[in-house]
C-alpha positions as CSV (number, residue, x, y, z in Angstrom):
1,X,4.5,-9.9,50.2
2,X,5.5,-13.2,49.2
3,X,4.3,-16.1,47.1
4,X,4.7,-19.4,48.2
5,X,5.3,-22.1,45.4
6,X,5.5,-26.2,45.8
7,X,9.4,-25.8,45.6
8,X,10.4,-22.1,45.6
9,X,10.0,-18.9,47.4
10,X,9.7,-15.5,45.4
11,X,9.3,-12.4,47.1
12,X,7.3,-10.7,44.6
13,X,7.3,-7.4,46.2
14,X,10.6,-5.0,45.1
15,X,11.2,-3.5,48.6
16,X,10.9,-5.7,52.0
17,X,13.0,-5.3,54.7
18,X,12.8,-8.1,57.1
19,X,12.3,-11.9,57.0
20,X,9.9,-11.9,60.0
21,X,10.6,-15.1,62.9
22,X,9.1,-18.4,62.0
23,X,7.4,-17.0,58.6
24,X,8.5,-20.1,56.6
25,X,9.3,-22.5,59.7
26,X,9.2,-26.6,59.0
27,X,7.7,-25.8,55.5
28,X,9.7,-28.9,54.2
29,X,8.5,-28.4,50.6
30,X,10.3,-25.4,49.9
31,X,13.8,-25.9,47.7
32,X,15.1,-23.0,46.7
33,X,14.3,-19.7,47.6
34,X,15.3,-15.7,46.2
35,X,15.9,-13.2,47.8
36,X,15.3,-9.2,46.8
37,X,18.2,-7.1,47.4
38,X,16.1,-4.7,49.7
39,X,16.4,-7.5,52.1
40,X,18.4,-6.3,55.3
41,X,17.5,-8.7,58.0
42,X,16.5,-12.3,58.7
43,X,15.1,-13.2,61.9
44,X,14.9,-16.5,64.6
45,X,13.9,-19.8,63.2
46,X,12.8,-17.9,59.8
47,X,13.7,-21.0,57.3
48,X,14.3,-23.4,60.5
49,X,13.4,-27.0,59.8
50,X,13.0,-26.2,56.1
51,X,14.6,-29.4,55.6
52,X,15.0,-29.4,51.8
53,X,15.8,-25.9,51.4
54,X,19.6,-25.9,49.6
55,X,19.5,-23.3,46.9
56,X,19.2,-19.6,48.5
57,X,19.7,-16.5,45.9
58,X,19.9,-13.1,46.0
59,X,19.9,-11.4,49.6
60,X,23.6,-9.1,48.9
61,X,22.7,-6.6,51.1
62,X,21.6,-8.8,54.3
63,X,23.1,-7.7,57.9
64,X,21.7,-9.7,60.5
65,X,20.6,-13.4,60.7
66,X,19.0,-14.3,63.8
67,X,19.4,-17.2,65.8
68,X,18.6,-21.0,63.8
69,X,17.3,-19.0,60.7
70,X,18.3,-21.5,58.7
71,X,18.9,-24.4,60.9
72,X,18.1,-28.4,60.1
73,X,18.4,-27.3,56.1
74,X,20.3,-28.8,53.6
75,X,21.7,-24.9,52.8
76,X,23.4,-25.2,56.0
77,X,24.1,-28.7,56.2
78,X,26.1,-28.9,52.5
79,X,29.4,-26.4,53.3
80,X,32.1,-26.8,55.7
81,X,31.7,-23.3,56.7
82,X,27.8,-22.1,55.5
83,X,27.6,-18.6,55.3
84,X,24.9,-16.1,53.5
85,X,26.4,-12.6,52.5
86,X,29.7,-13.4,54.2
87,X,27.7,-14.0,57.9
88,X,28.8,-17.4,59.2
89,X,25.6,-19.9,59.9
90,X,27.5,-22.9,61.2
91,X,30.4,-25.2,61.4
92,X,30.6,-28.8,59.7
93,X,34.0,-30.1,60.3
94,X,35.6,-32.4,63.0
95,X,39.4,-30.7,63.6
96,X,40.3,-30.0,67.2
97,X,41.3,-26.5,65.9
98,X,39.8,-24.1,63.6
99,X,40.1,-20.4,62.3
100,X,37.6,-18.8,60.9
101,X,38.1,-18.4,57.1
102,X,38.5,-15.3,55.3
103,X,35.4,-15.5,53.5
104,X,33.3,-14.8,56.7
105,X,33.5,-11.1,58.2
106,X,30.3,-11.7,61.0
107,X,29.8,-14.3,63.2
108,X,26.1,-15.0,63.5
109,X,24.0,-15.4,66.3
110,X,24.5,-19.0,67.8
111,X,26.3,-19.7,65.0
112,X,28.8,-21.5,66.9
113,X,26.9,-23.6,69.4
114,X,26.9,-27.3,69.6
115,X,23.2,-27.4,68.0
116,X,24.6,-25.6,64.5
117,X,28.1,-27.9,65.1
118,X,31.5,-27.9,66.4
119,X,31.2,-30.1,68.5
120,X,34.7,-31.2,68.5
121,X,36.6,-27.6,68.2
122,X,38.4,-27.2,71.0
123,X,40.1,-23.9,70.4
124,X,38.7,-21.3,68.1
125,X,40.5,-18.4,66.0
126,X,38.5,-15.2,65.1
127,X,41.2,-13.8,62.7
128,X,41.2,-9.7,61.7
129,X,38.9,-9.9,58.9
130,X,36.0,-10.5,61.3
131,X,33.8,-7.0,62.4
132,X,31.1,-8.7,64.2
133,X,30.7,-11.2,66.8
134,X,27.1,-11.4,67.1
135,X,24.8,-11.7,70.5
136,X,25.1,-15.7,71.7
137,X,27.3,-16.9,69.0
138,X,29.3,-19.4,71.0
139,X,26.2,-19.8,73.6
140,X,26.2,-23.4,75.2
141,X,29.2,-24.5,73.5
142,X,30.6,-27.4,75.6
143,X,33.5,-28.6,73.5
144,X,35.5,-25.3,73.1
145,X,38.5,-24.8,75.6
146,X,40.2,-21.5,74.1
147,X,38.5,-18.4,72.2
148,X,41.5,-16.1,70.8
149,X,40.1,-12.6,69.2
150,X,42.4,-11.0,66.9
151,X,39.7,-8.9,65.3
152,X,39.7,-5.2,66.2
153,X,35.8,-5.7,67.6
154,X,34.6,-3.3,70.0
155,X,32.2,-4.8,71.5
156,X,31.0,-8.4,73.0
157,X,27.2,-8.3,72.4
158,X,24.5,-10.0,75.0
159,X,25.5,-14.0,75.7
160,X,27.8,-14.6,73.3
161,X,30.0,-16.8,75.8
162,X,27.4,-18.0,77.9
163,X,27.1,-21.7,79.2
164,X,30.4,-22.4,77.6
165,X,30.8,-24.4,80.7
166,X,34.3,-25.9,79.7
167,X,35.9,-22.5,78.2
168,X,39.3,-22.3,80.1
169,X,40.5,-18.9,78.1
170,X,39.3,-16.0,76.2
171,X,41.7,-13.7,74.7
172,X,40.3,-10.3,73.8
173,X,41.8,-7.7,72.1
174,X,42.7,-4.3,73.0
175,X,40.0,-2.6,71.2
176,X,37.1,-4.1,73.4
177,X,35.2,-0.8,75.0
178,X,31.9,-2.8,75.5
179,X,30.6,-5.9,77.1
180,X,26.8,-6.5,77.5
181,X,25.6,-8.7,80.1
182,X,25.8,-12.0,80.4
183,X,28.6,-12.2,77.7
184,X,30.2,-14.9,80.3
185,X,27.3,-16.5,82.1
186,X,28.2,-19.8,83.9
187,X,31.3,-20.0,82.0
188,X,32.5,-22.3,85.1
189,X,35.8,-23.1,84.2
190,X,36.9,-19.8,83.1
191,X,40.0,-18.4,85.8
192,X,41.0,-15.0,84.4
193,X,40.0,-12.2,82.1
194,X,42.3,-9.9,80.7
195,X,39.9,-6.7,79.7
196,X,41.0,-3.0,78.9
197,X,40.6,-0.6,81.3
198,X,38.7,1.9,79.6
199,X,36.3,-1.4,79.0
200,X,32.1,-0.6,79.8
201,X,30.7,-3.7,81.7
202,X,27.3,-3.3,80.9
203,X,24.2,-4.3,83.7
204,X,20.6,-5.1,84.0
205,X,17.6,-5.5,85.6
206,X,16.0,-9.2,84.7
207,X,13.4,-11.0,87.0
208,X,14.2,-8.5,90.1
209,X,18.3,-9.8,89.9
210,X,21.1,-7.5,88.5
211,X,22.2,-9.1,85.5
212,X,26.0,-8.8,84.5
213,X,28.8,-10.0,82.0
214,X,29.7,-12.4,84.3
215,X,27.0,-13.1,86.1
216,X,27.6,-16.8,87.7
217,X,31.0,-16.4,85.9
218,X,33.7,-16.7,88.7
219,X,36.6,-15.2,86.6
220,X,39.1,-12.6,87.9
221,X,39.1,-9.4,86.0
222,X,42.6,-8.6,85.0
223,X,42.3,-4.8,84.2
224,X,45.2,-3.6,82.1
């Protein structure tokens, strides 16, 4: 249950869970709004086009953000690296090469596609602080070149690669056990994948086709 005011969201009720998908989409009035620490997950497009939103409180205890949840808002617009609960939202700089920073520990879901930024990063670092690297983080990126994982991740969830039509590398690290499909979809100018041998490639059923990882990917697996 939640109250909506001229400038600012309360959630009135003590427990709630989930920030349903387009609940507070394009309200442009909203400001600022608080979260209850019950709050777990945040869908697709919850806050998108809330266009003056730049004061979030509250939410310690949220896992998941879903894909443009907070897109076209000032909240994401402000920081060089926006973040909620240490769960990256975006990317606001201009340098050819970034790391992620230490204060991030997930990479949200398409977080790192040209519509939420980086549009000039041509090479990205995912350092060892970083646990998660959520479904279609990096999806239809077209200025990145080079992806190198240092995180101990075990798994590269559902898109998270795909249409990066100019990624040339991806290194991944040893720990990978688990790749869903269509983590590399039309990845077109990616040559070679080094992946673990013990590594699950993950497939589907979608529209009568079997889906893969690298489904219109024409990368070599290197298995080592």
């Amino acid at each position: 249950r939640s109250t909506l005011f001229p400038y600012t969201t309360l959630f009135r009720s003590s427990y709630v869970e989930y920030l349903g998908s387009d609940i507070f989409q394009y309200h442009e009035e909203i400001r600022s709004i608080t979260f209850p620490d019950s709050l777990e997950y945040i869908e697709a497009n919850a806050l998108c086009g809330c266009e003056n939103l730049e004061k979030v409180i509250g939410g310690k205890n949220i896992v998941s953000i879903g894909e443009d949840a907070f897109f076209n808002t000032k909240y994401c617009d402000k920081e060089l690296w926006p973040s909620l609960n240490g769960i990256l939202l975006g990317y606001n700089g201009f340098d050819k090469e970034v790391t992620i920073p230490e204060s991030i520990h997930t990479l949200g879901a398409c977080c790192l596609k040209n519509k939420n930024s980086l549009y000039y990063a041509e090479k990205v670092i995912v350092p060892e602080h970083v646990k998660k690297i959520s479904d279609s983080a990096f999806k239809g990126n077209t200025a990145v070149r080079s992806i190198i994982i240092k995180s101990d991740i075990t798994e590269l969830e559902r898109s998270v690669f795909a249409e990066c039509e100019n990624l040339e590398e991806v290194v991944l690290p040893a720990t990978i056990k688990t790749i869903y499909p269509l983590a590399f979809y039309r990845c077109s100018n990616l040559k070679t994948v080094r992946i673990p041998k013990d590594t699950l490639l993950v497939n589907e059923s979608e529209w009568d086709r079997a889906v893969t990882p690298f489904t219109e990917c024409k990368a070599e697996i290197i298995w080592y």
